[in-house]
C-alpha positions in Angstrom: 12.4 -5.4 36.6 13.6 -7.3 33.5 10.4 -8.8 32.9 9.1 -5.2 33.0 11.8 -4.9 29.9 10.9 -7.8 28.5 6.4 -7.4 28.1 6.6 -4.8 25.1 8.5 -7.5 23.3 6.5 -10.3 24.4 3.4 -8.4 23.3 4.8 -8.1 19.8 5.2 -11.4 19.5 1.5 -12.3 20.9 -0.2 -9.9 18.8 2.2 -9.4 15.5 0.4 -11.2 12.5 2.3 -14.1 11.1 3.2 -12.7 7.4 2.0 -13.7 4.6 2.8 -12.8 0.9 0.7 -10.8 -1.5 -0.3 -11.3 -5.2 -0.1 -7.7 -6.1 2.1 -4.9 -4.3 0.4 -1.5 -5.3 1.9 1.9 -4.5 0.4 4.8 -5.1 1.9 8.5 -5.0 0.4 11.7 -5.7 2.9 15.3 -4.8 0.5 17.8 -3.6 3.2 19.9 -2.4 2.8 23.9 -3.6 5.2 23.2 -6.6 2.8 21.0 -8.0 0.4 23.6 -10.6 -2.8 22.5 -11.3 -1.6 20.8 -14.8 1.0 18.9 -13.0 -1.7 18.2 -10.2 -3.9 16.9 -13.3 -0.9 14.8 -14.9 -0.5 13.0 -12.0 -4.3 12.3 -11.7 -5.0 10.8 -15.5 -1.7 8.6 -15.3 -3.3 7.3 -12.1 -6.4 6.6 -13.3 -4.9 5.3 -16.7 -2.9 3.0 -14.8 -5.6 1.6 -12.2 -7.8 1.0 -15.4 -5.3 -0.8 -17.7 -6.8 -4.6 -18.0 -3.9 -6.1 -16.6 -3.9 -4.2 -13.4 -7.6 -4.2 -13.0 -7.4 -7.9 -13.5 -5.1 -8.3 -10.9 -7.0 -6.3 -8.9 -10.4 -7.7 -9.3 -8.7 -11.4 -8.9 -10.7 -13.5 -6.4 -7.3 -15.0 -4.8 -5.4 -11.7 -5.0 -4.1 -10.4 -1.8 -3.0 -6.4 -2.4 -0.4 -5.1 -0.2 
């Protein structure tokens, strides 16, 4: 019975990848919730796609070694 207990674990340790650091951590957030009005909505949008389109991020985006999390 404890081995029973003890095979979830021993899968996670089987199949878990060993980590590994990233060049660039990214996180994105959009609120689409129903307080959001259209103008908001569209606020949200250009300051995304100003910020995924400033040099320095789509340089470290577009960086052959980069590793994005």
């Amino acid at each position: 019975m404890q081995a029973l207990r003890a095979l979830p674990l021993a899968a996670l340790i089987l199949v878990a990848p060993a980590a590994r650091a990233c060049d660039v951590a990214l996180m994105l957030a959009i609120d689409v919730s129903g307080s959001i009005d259209p103008g908001e909505y569209r606020i949200q949008m250009d300051g995304t796609a100003n910020a995924l389109s400033d040099p320095e991020v789509a340089e470290a985006l577009s960086a052959a070694q980069a590793r994005i999390a």
